[in-house]
N, C-alpha and C positions, 0 to 999 in steps of 0.2 A: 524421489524416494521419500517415503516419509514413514511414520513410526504407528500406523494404526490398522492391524492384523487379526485376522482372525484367530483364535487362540480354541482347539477341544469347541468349534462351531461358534463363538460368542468375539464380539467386536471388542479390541481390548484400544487404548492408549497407550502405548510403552507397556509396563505392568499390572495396567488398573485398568478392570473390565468396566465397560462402558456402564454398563447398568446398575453398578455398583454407584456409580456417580449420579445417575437417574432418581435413583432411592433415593439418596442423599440429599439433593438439593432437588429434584422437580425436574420437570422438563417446561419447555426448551431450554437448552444452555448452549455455553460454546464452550469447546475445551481444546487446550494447545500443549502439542509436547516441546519440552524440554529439547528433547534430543535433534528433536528434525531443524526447531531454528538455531541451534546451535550449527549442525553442519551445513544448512545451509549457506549461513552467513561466512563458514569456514570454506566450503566451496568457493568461494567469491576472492576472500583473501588468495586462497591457494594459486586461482586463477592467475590473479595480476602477481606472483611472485615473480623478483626479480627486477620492477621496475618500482619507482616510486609512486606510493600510493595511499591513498585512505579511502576507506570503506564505508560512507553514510548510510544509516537506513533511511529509508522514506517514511517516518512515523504515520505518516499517513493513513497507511496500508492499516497498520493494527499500532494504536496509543495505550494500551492499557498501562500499568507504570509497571508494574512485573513482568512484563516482553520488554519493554524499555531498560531498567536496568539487567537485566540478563544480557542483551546484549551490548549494555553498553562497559558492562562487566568482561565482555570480550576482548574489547579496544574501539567495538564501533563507533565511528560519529554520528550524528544524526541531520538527515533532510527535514527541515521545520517550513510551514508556511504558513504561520500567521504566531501571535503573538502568546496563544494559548498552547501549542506546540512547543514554543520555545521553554514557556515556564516547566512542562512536562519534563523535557529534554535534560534541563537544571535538576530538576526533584529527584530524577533519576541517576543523577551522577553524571553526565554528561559533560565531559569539561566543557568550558565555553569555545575552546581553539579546535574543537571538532565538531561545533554545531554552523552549519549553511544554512541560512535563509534564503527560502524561494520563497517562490509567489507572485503573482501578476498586481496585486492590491494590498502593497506594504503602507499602512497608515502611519502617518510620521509619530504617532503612541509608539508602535510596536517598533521604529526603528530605535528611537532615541529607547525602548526598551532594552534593544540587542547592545547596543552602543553601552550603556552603562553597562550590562552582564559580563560583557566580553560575545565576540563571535569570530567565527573566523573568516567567515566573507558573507557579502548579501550578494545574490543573484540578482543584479538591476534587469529591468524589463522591459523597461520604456524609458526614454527622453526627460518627461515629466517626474518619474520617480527619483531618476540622475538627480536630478537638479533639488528637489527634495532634498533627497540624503545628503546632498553636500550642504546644504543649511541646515540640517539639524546637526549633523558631525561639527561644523563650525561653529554653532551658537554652545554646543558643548566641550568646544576646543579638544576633539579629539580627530582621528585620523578614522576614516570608513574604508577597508580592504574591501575590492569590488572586482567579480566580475560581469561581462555582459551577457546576457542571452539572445543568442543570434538565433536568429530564426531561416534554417538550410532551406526552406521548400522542400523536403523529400518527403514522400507519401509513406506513409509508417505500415501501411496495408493491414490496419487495425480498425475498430470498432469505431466511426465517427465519432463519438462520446469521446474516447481518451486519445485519440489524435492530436499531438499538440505541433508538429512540427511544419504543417505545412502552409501559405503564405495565406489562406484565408483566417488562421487560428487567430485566438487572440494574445499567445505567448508570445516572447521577445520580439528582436529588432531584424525586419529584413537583412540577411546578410551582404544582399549590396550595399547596405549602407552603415555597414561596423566602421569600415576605416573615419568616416565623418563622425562619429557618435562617439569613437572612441580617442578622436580628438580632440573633441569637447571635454571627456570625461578628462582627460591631463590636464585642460584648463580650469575646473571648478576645482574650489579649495573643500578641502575634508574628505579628499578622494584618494584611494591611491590603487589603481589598477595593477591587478595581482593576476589575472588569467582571461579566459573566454570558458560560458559555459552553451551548452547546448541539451536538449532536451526533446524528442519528435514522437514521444507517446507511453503505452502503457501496452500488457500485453501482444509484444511482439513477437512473432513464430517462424521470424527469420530474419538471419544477421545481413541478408545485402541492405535493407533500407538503414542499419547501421554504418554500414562502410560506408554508402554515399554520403551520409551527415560528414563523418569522422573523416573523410578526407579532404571535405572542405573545411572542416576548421581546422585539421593539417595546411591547407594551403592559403587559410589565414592568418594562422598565428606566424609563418612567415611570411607574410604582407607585413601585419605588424611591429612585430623584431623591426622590422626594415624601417619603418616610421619613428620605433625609438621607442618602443613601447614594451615594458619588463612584462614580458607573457611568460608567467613562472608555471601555474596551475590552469590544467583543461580537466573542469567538471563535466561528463560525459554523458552525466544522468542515472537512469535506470531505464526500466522498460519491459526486461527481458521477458518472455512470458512460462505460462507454468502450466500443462498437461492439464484441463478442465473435466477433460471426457478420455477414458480409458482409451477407446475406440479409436482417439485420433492419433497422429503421429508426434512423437515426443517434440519441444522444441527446443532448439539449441543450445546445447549443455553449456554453464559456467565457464568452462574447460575454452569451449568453443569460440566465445565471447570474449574470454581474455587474450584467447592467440590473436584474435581481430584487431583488439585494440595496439595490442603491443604491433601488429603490422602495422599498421594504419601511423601511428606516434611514439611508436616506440623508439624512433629518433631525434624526439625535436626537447631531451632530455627536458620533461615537464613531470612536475608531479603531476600523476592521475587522478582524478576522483571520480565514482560512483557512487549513483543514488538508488543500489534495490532494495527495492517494499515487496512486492507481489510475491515473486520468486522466496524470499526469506520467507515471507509468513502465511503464505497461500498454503502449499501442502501442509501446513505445521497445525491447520486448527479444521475439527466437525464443527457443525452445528447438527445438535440430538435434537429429536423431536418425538413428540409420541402421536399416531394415531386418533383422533379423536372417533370418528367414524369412515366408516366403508359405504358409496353412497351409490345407488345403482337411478343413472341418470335416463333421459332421452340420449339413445344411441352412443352413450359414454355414461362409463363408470368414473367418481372421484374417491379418490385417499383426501379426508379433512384432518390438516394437523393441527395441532396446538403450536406450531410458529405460522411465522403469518409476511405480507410483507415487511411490514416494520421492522422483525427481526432482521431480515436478510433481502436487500432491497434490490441486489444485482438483477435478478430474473426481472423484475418487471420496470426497472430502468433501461438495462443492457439489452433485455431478451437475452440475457446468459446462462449459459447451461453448466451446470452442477451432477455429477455423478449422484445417485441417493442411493443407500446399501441397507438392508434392515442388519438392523444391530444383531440377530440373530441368524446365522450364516442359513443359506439357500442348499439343500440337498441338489447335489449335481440332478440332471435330468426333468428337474420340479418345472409343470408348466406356467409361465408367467401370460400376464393379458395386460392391455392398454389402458393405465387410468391415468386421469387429470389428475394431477399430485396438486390438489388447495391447500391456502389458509381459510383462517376467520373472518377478515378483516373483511366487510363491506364495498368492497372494490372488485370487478370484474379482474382489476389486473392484478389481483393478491391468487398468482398461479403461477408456481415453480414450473412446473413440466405440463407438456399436455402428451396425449395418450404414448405415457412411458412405459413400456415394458417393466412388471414390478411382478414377483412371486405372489401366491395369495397371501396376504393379510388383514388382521380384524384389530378392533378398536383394544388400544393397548399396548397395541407393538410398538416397538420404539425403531425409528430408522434412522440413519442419519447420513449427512450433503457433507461429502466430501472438497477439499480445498475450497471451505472456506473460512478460512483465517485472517484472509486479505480482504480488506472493502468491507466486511460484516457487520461485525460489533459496532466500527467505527462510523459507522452508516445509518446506522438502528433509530429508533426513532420512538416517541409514547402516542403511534397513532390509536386513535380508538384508546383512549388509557391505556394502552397495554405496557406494563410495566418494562422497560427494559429488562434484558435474560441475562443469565448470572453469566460471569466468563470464567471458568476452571485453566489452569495450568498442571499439567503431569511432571515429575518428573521418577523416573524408576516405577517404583510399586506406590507414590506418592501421590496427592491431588491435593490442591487447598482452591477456594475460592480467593480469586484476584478479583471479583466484583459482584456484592450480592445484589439479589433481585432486590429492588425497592418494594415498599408495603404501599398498600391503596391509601391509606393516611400519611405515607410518607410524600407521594406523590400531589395526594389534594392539598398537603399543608403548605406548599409551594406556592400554591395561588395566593396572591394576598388583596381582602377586598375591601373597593372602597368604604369612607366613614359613612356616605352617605346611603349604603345599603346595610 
């Protein structure tokens, strides 16, 4: 569910009509409601009631620092994976004892960073990284809470790209070989193993590749226990995925997800943690775009927008599909025809859609790409100069800008040139 309706034909955010925002600041933009990351993240908690738990997001997904503190205003913790994350995660109110560190390539900067902030565990990932963090914890005489990320083998039946779980990836540690690894980890000083974490992907659309992970690290963390090893907290990840295309079939609700887990370890009395990104902030945010022209091709017609890939890089990374809706509602019956939905952007692969059923429309309209809130902004880029696009937050009959477009002087003053030119 999320909070963006047609309202008397016109595409609204919560209270504030899209186009209202258009005026305002330009197109393209992104805009996120209030309300939808609010319940979703509430979703999540609601879920794991009853057992012990915390909630990370995966700042990943969307960093702007007004989604950041909004939820971290909630009680969320946050998933960080690098050292720029983390200072966000701070700025944001973020206590230190709800911030997790992942990542496959923690540089001993960013650890001895966490170290001195406060964190509340690093997700180790490799052997190499182990042995790291216990020499920077010990040259700072403090203590590093850690757990391991085990790497199940299970096929996440997800998009190669964000597959992380299965033995050719390059995330954690084969799970045949935790009980060795994490017997090293009791003997290096500056360590002190708090849980097992595991992690097998991004957009998943069904909970059995979950239960195979989760009940091998069920019948690890009793391996463990048994070895002498205080396995207090299982980091579980994120993943879950979130309805891209009307058309297709929803995927397994919050609800769903939390009965799983609590089967699966709902007896091996451990605090839970989860890491969702997508799911929180996917349905929560459009990207608006307007029309540049209507372009009648060889044997295909294109829509040319004013976003482009740089705004929005999924489609021609993923090949991922995005719903696109015109801001101005579609009279039932109206005949629609197949056009390449382009940008600007000098690349054959700067193409959202190819021949998508769309209504007629002419240069002006404004449309706008549902669920994406997740991977967007965060993703964006000044290919071709193109200025990053503003990010708008709704909340009520409310909008402010959470990040304005940069000026072409703002952007060239960045360059800085040598003395000898």
């Amino acid at each position: 569910m999320d909070h963006f309706l047609y309202r008397n034909g016109h595409l609204h955010a919560e209270d504030v009509a899209i186009a209202e925002i258009a005026e305002a600041v330009g197109t393209p933009f992104y805009v996120y409601s209030t309300a939808t990351l609010e319940r979703h993240y509430r979703l999540f908690k609601d879920a794991l009631e009853g057992i012990d738990n915390t909630v990370c997001y995966a700042m990943k997904a969307n960093s702007n620092q007004a989604v950041l503190t909004l939820l971290a205003g909630l009680g969320a913790g946050m998933d960080v994976v690098s050292g720029g994350e983390y200072a966000r995660a701070i700025a944001a109110g973020c206590p230190p004892e709800k911030i997790v560190f992942s990542g496959v390539g923690k540089t001993r900067a960013e650890m001895e960073m966490a170290l001195r902030g406060g964190v509340r565990q690093f997700n180790v990932e490799s052997e190499p990284e182990m042995r790291a963090l216990s020499q920077v914890a010990s040259d700072l005489g403090v203590t590093a809470p850690i757990t391991i990320r085990v790497n199940p083998d299970v096929d996440a039946r997800t998009h190669e790209k964000i597959a992380t779980g299965k033995s050719e990836n390059k995330f954690g540690i084969p799970i045949a070989r935790a009980v060795e690894v994490y017997a090293e980890a009791a003997r290096l000083p500056g360590l002190e193993v708090v849980g097992i974490d595991v992690h097998i992907g991004s957009q998943l659309v069904e909970l059995e590749p979950f239960e195979q992970a989760y009940r091998k690290v069920a019948d690890l963390t009793r391996t463990l226990r048994a070895e002498g090893h205080d396995i207090r907290r299982l980091d579980l990840g994120g993943g879950l995925g979130i309805p891209y295309a009307r058309s297709n079939s929803a995927p397994p609700l919050p609800t769903e997800y939390g009965a799983l887990i609590k089967a699966c370890v709902g007896d091996l009395d451990v605090e839970v943690e989860i890491e969702p990104g997508r799911l929180i902030a996917g349905n929560a945010g459009l990207l608006v775009t307007q029309v540049i022209y209507v372009k009648e091709g060889e044997g295909r017609d294109f829509l040319i927008l004013d976003a482009a890939m740089n705004d929005l890089i999924r489609p021609a990374m993923y090949g991922a599909y995005h719903d696109i809706d015109p801001v101005v509602e579609t009279s039932p019956g109206t005949d629609q025809r197949p056009y390449d939905i382009v940008g600007p952007v000098c690349e054959s692969g700067d193409t959202f859609a190819r021949a998508r059923d769309m209504p007629p429309l002419a240069a002006g309209d404004l449309v706008a790409f549902r669920s994406a809130g997740a991977y967007g902004a965060v993703m964006a880029s000044e290919y071709n100069t193109r200025p990053l696009i503003p990010e708008i937050l709704v909340k009520d009959d409310q909008f402010a800008v959470i990040r304005a477009r940069p000026t072409f002087d703002e952007m060239i003053n960045r360059d800085i040139l040598p003395k000898w030119l």
